[in-house]
Steps between C-alpha positions, in 0.01 A plus 500: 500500500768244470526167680715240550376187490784225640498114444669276771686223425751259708849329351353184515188658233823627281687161515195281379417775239919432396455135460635419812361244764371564847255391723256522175526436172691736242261679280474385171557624181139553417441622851763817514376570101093521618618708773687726223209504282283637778739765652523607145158567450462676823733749421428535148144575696578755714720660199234512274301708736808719614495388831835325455830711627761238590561143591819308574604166645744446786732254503490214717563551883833323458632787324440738795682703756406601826621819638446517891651761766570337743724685806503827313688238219360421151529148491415310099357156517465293167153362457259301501390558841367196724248725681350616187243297302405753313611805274465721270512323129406749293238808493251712267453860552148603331359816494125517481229698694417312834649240769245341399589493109859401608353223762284356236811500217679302748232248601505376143845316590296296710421331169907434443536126318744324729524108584315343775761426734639862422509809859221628304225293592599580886551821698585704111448843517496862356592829648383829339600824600474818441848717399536805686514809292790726444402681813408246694127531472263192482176585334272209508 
């Protein structure tokens, strides 16, 4: 079974990882290359055992566009979007044998390197689920 497992981020967690200041501190150099280092061994993990299928970055929320209907109307709004803290950064699809298996491969980012004053040590978190087969079928 494959799963999706989705990390959130927010344009003020891309900004400080660009250098830029904000309400916190920019990461530094060191900082953005430990958290490198580990993402890189996490997928080299999950490759290694052939649970690995894809991965891939998104880019920041600045970058985005919003495609409403509003009135019957599609109506395209540049982002980042006030009433959004959070989105999707970036996302591994893994296939392996269980939820579980796929819970547990994504609990390990718990252990991401990040600075102190980074949204990590808050309200961070992981979704995992599961991709729908061709038909539509979930088989947990």
């Amino acid at each position: 079974m494959k799963y999706m497992i989705m990390l959130a981020g927010s344009q003020r967690d891309y900004d400080m990882l660009a250098g830029k200041e904000t309400d916190s501190p920019p990461w530094t150099g060191e900082e953005i290359a430990a958290l490198h280092e580990f993402m890189g061994t996490w997928n080299g993990a999950l490759i290694e055992s052939g649970e690995f299928v894809d991965a891939r970055g998104l880019a920041a929320p600045v970058h985005t566009r919003r495609v409403e209907l509003r009135n019957g109307v599609p109506v395209v709004t540049d982002g980042p979007y006030s009433e959004t803290q959070e989105v999707l950064a970036g996302y591994t699809i893994v296939e392996c044998d269980s939820f579980d298996r796929a819970t547990e491969i994504a609990a390990q980012l718990t252990n991401t390197p990040h600075p102190v004053h980074a949204t990590l040590n808050q309200d961070w978190h992981v979704d995992v689920r599961p991709i729908l087969d061709g038909a539509g079928d979930l088989d947990l």
